[in-house]
C-alpha positions as CSV (number, residue, x, y, z in Angstrom):
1,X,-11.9,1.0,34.4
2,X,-10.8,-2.3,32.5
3,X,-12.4,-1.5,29.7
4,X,-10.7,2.2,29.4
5,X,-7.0,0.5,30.1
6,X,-7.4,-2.1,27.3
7,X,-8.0,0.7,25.1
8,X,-5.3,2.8,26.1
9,X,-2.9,-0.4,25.3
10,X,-4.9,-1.7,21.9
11,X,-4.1,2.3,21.2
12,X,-0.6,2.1,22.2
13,X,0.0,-1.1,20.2
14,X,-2.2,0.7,16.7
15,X,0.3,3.9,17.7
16,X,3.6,1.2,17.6
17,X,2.1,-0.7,14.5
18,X,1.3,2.8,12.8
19,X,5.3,3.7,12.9
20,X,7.0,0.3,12.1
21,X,4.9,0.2,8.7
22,X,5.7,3.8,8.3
23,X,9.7,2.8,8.6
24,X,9.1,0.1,6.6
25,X,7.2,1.6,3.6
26,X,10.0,4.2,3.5
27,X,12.7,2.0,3.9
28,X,11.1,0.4,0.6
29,X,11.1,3.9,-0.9
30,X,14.5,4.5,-0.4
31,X,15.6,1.2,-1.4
32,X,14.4,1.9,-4.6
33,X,15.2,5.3,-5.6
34,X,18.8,5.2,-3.6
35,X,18.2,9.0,-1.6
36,X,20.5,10.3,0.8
37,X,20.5,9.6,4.3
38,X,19.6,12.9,5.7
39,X,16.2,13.5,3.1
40,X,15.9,10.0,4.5
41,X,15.5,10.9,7.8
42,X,13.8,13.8,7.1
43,X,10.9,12.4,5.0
44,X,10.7,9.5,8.0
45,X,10.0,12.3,10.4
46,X,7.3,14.0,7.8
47,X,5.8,10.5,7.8
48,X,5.7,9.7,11.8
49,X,4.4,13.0,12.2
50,X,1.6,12.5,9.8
51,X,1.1,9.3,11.0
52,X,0.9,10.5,14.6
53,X,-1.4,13.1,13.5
54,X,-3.6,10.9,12.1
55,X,-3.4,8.6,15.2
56,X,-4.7,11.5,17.1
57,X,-7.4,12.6,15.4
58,X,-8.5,8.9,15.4
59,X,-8.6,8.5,19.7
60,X,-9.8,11.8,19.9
61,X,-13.1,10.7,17.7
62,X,-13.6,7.3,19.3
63,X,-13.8,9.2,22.9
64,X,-16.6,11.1,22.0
């Protein structure tokens, strides 16, 4: 039972980690190439869903 709720938070925390360096690395982008605020948010929802995605894919193949 321990063991299962440390890896639910460690998972939680990778899941929180995951979206501030997505944020981040598309902050940078947009720093750089000066785009709109609405492709902005757009793109940062494109990226938190692949990131999520990937996320899930990940926990799904260390419970087997």
């Amino acid at each position: 039972m321990k063991n299962k709720s440390l890896k639910i938070i460690s998972a939680l925390i990778a899941f929180i980690a995951y979206i501030v360096i997505a944020i981040i690395i598309s902050e940078t982008i947009f720093k750089k190439y000066n785009v709109n605020s609405v492709l902005q948010s757009v793109i940062i929802g494109i990226i938190a869903g692949i990131v999520v995605f990937i996320y899930l894919r990940i926990t799904r193949h260390f419970k087997k």
